[in-house]
C-alpha positions in Angstrom: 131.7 137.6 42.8 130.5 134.3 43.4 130.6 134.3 46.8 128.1 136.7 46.8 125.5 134.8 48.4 127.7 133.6 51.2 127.2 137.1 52.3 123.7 137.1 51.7 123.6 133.8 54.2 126.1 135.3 56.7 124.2 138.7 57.2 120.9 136.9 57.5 122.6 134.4 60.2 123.9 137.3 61.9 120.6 139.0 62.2 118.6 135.5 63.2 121.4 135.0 65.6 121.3 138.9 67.1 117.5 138.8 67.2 117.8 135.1 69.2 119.7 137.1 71.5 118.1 139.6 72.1 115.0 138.3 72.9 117.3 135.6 75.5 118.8 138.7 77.4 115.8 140.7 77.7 114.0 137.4 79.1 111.5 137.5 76.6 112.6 133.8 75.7 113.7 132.0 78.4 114.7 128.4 78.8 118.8 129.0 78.7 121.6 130.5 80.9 121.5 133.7 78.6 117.9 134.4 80.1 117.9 137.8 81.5 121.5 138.7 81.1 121.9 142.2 80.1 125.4 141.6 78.2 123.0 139.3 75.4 120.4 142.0 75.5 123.2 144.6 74.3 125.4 142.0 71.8 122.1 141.1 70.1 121.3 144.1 68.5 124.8 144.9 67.7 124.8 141.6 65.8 121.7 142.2 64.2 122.8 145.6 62.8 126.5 143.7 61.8 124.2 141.3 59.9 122.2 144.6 58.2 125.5 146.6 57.0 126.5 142.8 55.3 123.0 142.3 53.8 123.2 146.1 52.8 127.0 145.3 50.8 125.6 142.1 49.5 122.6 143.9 47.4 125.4 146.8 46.5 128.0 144.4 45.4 124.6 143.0 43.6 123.3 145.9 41.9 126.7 146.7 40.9 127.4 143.1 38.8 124.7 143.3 36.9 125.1 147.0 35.7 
């Protein structure tokens, strides 16, 4: 219960990381060797929903503590 906010850190990495990514394989931000690759442009949002679902238990696990 007190790790709590570790998810709360993790699932918002997650979703910074996945939307980094993203933007990288769709070539929307380029400047690195993950610049246009369609394998980042599919992980990315994959990551970003991962990083949801953790944010999603975290304000669950949340609600339910303080009932």
């Amino acid at each position: 219960m007190k790790r709590n906010w570790l998810v709360f850190v993790l699932g918002a990495l997650f979703i910074l990381f996945g939307v980094l990514w993203t933007l990288q394989g769709t070539d929307v931000m380029g400047g690195s060797s993950m610049s246009g690759v369609t394998l980042w442009a599919v992980v990315g949002p994959i990551v970003v929903i991962a990083g949801l679902v953790m944010l999603g238990v975290g304000f669950a696990r949340r609600r339910r503590i303080s009932r």
